[in-house]
Every structure is written in structure tokens, then in C-alpha cells.
C-alpha positions as CSV (number, residue, x, y, z in Angstrom):
1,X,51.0,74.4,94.2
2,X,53.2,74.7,91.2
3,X,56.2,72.2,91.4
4,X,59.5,73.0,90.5
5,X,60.7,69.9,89.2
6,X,60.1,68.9,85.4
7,X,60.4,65.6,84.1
8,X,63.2,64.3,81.8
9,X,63.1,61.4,80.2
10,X,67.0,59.8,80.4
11,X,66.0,56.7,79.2
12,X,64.8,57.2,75.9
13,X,66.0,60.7,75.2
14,X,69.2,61.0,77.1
15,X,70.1,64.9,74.8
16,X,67.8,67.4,74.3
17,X,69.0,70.5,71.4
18,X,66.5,72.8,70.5
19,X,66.5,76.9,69.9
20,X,64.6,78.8,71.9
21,X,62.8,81.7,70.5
22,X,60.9,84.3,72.7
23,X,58.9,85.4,70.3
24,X,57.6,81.8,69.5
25,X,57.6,79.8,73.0
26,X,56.1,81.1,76.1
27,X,58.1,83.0,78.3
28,X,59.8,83.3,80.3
29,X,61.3,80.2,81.6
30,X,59.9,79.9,85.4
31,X,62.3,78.3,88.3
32,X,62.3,74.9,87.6
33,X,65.2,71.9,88.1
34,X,65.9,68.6,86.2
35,X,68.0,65.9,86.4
36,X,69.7,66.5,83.3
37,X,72.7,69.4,83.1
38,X,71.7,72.1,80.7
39,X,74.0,74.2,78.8
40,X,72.7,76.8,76.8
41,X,73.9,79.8,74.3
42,X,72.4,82.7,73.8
43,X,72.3,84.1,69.9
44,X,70.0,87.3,70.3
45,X,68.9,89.5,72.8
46,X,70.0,89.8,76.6
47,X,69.1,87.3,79.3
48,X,68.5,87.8,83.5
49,X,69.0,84.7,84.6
50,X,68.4,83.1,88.7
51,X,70.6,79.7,89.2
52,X,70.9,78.5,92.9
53,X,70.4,81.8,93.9
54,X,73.2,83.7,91.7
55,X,71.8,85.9,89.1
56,X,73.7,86.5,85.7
57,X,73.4,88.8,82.9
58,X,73.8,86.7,79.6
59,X,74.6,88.8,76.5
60,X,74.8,87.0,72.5
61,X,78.0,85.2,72.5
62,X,77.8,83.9,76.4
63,X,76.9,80.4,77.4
64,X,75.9,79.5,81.1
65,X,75.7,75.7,82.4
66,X,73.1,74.5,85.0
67,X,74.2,71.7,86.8
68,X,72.0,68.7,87.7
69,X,69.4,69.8,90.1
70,X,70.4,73.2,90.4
71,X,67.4,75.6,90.4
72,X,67.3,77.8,87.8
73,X,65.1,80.4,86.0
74,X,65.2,83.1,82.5
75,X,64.3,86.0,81.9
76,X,64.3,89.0,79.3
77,X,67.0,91.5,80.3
78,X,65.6,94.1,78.1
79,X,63.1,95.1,75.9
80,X,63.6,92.9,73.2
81,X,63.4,89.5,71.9
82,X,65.8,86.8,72.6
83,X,67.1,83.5,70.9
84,X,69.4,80.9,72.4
85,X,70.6,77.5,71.6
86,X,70.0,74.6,74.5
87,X,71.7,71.5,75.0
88,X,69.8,68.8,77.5
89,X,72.1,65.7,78.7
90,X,72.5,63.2,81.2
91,X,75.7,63.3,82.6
92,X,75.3,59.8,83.8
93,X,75.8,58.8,80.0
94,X,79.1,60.5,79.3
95,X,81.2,58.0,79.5
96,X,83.7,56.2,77.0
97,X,86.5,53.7,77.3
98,X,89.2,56.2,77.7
99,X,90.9,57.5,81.1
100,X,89.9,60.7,81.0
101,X,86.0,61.0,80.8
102,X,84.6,58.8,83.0
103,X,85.6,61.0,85.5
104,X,83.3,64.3,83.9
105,X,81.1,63.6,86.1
106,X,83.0,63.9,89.7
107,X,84.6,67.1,88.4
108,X,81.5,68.4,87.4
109,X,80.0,67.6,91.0
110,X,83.8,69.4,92.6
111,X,83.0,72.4,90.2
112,X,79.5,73.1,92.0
113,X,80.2,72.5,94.8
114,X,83.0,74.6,95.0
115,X,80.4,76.9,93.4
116,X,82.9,77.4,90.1
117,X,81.2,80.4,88.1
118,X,78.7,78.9,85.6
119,X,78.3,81.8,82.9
120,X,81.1,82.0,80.2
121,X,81.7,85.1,77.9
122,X,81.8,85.4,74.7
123,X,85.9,86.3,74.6
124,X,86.4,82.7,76.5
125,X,84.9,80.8,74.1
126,X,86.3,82.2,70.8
127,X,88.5,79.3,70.4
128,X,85.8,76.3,70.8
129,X,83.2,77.5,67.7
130,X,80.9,77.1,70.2
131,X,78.0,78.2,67.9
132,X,78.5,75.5,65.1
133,X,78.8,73.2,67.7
134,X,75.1,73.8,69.3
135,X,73.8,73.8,65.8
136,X,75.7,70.9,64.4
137,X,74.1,69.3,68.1
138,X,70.5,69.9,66.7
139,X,70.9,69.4,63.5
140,X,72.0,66.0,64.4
141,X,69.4,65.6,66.7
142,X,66.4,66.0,64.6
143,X,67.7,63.9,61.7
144,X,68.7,61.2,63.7
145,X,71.3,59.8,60.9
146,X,73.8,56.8,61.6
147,X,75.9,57.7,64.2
148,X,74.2,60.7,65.3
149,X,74.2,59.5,69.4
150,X,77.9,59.4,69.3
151,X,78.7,62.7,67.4
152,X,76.6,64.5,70.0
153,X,77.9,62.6,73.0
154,X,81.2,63.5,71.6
155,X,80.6,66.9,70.7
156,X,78.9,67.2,74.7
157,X,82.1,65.7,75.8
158,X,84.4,68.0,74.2
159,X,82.6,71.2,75.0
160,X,83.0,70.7,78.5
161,X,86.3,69.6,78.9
162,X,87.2,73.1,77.4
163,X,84.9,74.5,79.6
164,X,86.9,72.7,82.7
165,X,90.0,73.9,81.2
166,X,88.6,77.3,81.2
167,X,87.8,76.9,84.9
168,X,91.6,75.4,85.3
169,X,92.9,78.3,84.0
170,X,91.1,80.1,86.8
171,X,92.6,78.3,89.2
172,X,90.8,74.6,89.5
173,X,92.7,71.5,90.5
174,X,91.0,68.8,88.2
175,X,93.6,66.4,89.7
176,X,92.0,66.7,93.0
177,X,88.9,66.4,91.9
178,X,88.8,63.6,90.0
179,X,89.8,61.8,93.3
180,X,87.7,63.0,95.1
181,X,84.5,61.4,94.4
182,X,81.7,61.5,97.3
183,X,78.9,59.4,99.0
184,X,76.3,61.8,98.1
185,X,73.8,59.8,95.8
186,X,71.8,58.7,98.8
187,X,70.8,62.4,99.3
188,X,69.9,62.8,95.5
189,X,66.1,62.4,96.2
190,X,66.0,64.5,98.8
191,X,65.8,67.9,96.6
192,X,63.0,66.0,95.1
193,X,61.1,65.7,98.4
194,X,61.6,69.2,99.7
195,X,60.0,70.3,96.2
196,X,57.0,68.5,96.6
197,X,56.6,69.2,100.1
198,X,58.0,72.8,100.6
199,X,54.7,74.0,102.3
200,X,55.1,71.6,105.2
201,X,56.7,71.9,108.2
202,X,60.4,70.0,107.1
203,X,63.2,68.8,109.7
204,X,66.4,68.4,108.5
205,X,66.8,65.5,111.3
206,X,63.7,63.9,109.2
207,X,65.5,64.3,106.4
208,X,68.6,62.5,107.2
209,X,66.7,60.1,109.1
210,X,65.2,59.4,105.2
211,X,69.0,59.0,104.2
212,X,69.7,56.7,107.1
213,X,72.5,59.2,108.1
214,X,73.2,61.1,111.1
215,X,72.0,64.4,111.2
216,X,75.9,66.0,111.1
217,X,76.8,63.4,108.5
218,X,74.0,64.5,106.0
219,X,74.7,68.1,107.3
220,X,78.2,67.7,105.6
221,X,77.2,65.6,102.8
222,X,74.4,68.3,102.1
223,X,76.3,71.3,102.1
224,X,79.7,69.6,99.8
225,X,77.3,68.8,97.3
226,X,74.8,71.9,97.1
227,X,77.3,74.5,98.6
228,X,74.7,75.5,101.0
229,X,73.2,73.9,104.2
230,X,69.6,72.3,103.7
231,X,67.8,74.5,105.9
232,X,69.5,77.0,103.2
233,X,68.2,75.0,100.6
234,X,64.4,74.6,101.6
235,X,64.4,78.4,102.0
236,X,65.7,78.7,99.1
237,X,63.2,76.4,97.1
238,X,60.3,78.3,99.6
239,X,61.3,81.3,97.4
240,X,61.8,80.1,94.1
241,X,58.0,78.7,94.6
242,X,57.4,82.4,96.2
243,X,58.8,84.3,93.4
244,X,56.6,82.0,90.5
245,X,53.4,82.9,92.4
246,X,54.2,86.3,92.4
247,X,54.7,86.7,88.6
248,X,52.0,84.6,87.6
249,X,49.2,84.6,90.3
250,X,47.6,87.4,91.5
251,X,47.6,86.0,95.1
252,X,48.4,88.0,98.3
253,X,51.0,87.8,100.2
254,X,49.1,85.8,103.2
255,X,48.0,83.0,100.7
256,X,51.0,82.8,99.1
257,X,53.0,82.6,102.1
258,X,50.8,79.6,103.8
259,X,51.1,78.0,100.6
260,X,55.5,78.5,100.0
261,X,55.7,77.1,104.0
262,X,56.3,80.2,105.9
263,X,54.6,81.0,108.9
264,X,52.9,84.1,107.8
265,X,53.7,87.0,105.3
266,X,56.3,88.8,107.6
267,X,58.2,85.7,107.5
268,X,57.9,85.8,103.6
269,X,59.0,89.7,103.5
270,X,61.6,89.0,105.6
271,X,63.4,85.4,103.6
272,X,62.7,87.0,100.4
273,X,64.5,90.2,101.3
274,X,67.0,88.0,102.3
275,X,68.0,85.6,99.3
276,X,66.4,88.1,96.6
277,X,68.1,91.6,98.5
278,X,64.1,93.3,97.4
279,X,60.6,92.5,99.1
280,X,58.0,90.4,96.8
281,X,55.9,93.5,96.0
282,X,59.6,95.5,94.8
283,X,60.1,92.3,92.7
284,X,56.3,91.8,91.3
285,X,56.9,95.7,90.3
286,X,60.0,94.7,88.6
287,X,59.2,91.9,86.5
288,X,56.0,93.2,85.2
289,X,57.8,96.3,83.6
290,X,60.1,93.4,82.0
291,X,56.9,91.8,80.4
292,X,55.1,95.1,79.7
């Protein structure tokens, strides 16, 4: 069975900037997660993109941020080709000596879990140059001058601090977050275990048991940090897994079902209808007039 997670390597490559070209690389992007966060800005063309169970419509101008972990899939919104920038970090690096950033990272972790809109349009982000800043990322990137790991980490820095204040202006109390901070890290590898095993019978009590929590201490751990309970979550994977064997298998419904974890293929009808609002042959239908 196809895996959803795909490797990063934060040791040796700790940013990632490339352009993405539909017309050159393989598409479209299946439901995958990383560790890394993942920003990316779309040039040409218009994008359907599926994070964490949200869907988005990204048009040239926009830029959406995926979170660490977060599930997230791209797709072709119409009928032609599409281009966007892409920025890979880990946010475990983005720290300096000042006050301020060392703290990016809890108020990243408050933003999602208060489930803070990801997608930013075009008219927000007139005032950060956003697309000199994504190319000035790669160009520094492949030349690999002196210097070039502390222009981007600054550059990575700076971009989302004016996207926080963005999210500020709608309302967020950064103050609040910043002190928060949580206990959560134990739980980390747990998304990674539910991936790899989402077509076996899972127990959330198992699961916490794994953490050495209490099953209502994970419980509430869980859902601050995902914004979603983890039975949610391994449904939610189940599908993700569902829906990339539907675009790219020709598999029925009762294989496909045994293999995503679900008891049967009226259990699959009925989850996907749920999280995706369409049945798996409505969305196969849909998708392949996208790639036709």
C-alpha cells in the first residue's frame, strides 16, 4: 500500500526552493505529509488543493502554507498548465538570538491548531514582494554562495512573521500564544504509525498506551495539536490513502476498502461521503475529467 509519508532530509538539507512546472514534473501532487512546513506560490494557472481535509482554490498571486505533518494534496483547477514557487523548511531551525523568533514555532503550532486559514490572496500579500522573495529563495539555493543559509533563513523568517501579522489582523492573539507552548512532542510519531499501519485494526487506547499517556490525556493532547480527535484522524488518513487508489489504481471498491482499513466497501461509501461530501466513484469521475 502506497504510504503517505515522504522523507525529508533536515539534517543535510534543512530548505528546499524549487518551481514547479506541470508541464515538466509529474502531476499531480498525491496526498502526502512531511515533516518539514511547506509554503508555496502559485505563478500560473489555478490550483485544487486538499490540506487536513479543507480544500482551497489557489489562483496566480495566492500562497498557501502546510504545516508540519499536515496532509496535503494538488491539483489542476482547470484546463491548463500551472507553475508555482515552493519553499521546504524545518521549522525546528528557525531560530536566532533575538526575542522574538524562537518562539515561530509555538505560534505556528497555536495557528493550526486553532485551524487559522492557510491560503493567502494575492491582495494580502501586495506589501511583502512575496514573488522576489521565493525566487531570490532559489536562486540562493542552487548557487550556494557565502552566506546563502542565513539569507534564506532570514528571508523564511520574515515571510512568516508577515504572514502571522496577517493572521493578527484577523483576530489572533500571538501574545497568548507564544506562552502557551504544549507537551505534545511525545505524540509526534504517532501520525507516522497510523500511516504505515492504516489498514489494521487501530485503538486509540493502543495508541496512548505508545505515548505512555492516559487515554483522555492523549485524547486532549491529540485534538489541541491536530484540531481533530484521532479517531478523526485515522479516518481521515483511511481516505487520503482511499482517494490515491482511486486516481491511480484501477482497483474496486472491495479491494481498496480491505486495503485503506475499513470493514468493507459500504463502510468506505459511507466515510468518504462523509469527509469528501461525494462517493469514491462521483470523485474517480471528477478527477479524471481534470486529467483528460
Amino acid at each position: 500500500m502506497q504510504y503517505l509519508f515522504e522523507y525529508s532530509d533536515a539534517l543535510n538539507s534543512p530548505y528546499e526552493a524549487f518551481l514547479f512546472d506541470t508541464e515538466i514534473v509529474r502531476f499531480p501532487v498525491r496526498p502526502h505529509w512531511h515533516y518539514f512546513m511547506e509554503i508555496i506560490y502559485m505563478r500560473e494557472g489555478t490550483g485544487f488543493i486538499e490540506c487536513d481535509g479543507g480544500s482551497h482554490i489557489v489562483e496566480p498571486g495566492d500562497l498557501v502554507l502546510f504545516h508540519p505533518e499536515a496532509v496535503h494534496a494538488i491539483y489542476t483547477a482547470a484546463d491548463f498548465p500551472m507553475k508555482y514557487e515552493v519553499l521546504k523548511f524545518d521549522v525546528n531551525r528557525l531560530y536566532t538570538e533575538n526575542s522574538y523568533a524562537p518562539k515561530l514555532k509555538t505560534i505556528l503550532g497555536s495557528a493550526r491548531s486553532l485551524k487559522l486559514p492557510i491560503c493567502f490572496k494575492r491582495e494580502e500579500l501586495l506589501h511583502i514582494s512575496a514573488s522576489e522573495l521565493f525566487e531570490e529563495c532559489r536562486w540562493e539555493l542552487e548557487n550556494k554562495n557565502y552566506g546563502y543559509d542565513m539569507i534564506v533563513h532570514n528571508k523564511i523568517c520574515y515571510l512568516l512573521v508577515q504572514l502571522i501579522r496577517i493572521w493578527k489582523e484577523r483576530g489572533f492573539d500571538t501574545d497568548t500564544a507564544a506562552a502557551g507552548g504544549t507537551d505534545t512532542d511525545s505524540i509526534h510519531a504517532v501520525t507516522a504509525y497510523i500511516d504505515t499501519h492504516a489498514g489494521e485494526a487501530i485503538k486509540v487506547e493502543e495508541l496512548a498506551d505508545m505515548c505512555n499517556m492516559s487515554y483522555s490525556y492523549f485524547a486532549k493532547n491529540f485534538k489541541r495539536y491536530y484540531g481533530r480527535s484521532c479517531k478523526e484522524y485515522i479516518e481521515f488518513i483511511r481516505i487520503c490513502k482511499a482517494e490515491d487508489l482511486l486516481l491511480f489504481t484501477d482497483f474496486d471498491l472491495s479491494y481498496i476498502s480491505q486495503e485503506t482499513g475499513f470493514s468493507d466497501s459500504s463502510h468506505l461509501i459511507k466515510i468518504f461521503r462523509k469527509w469528501k461530501g461525494i462517493t469514491p466513484k462521483q470523485f474517480k469521475m471528477r478527477h479524471a475529467k481534470m486529467r483528460a
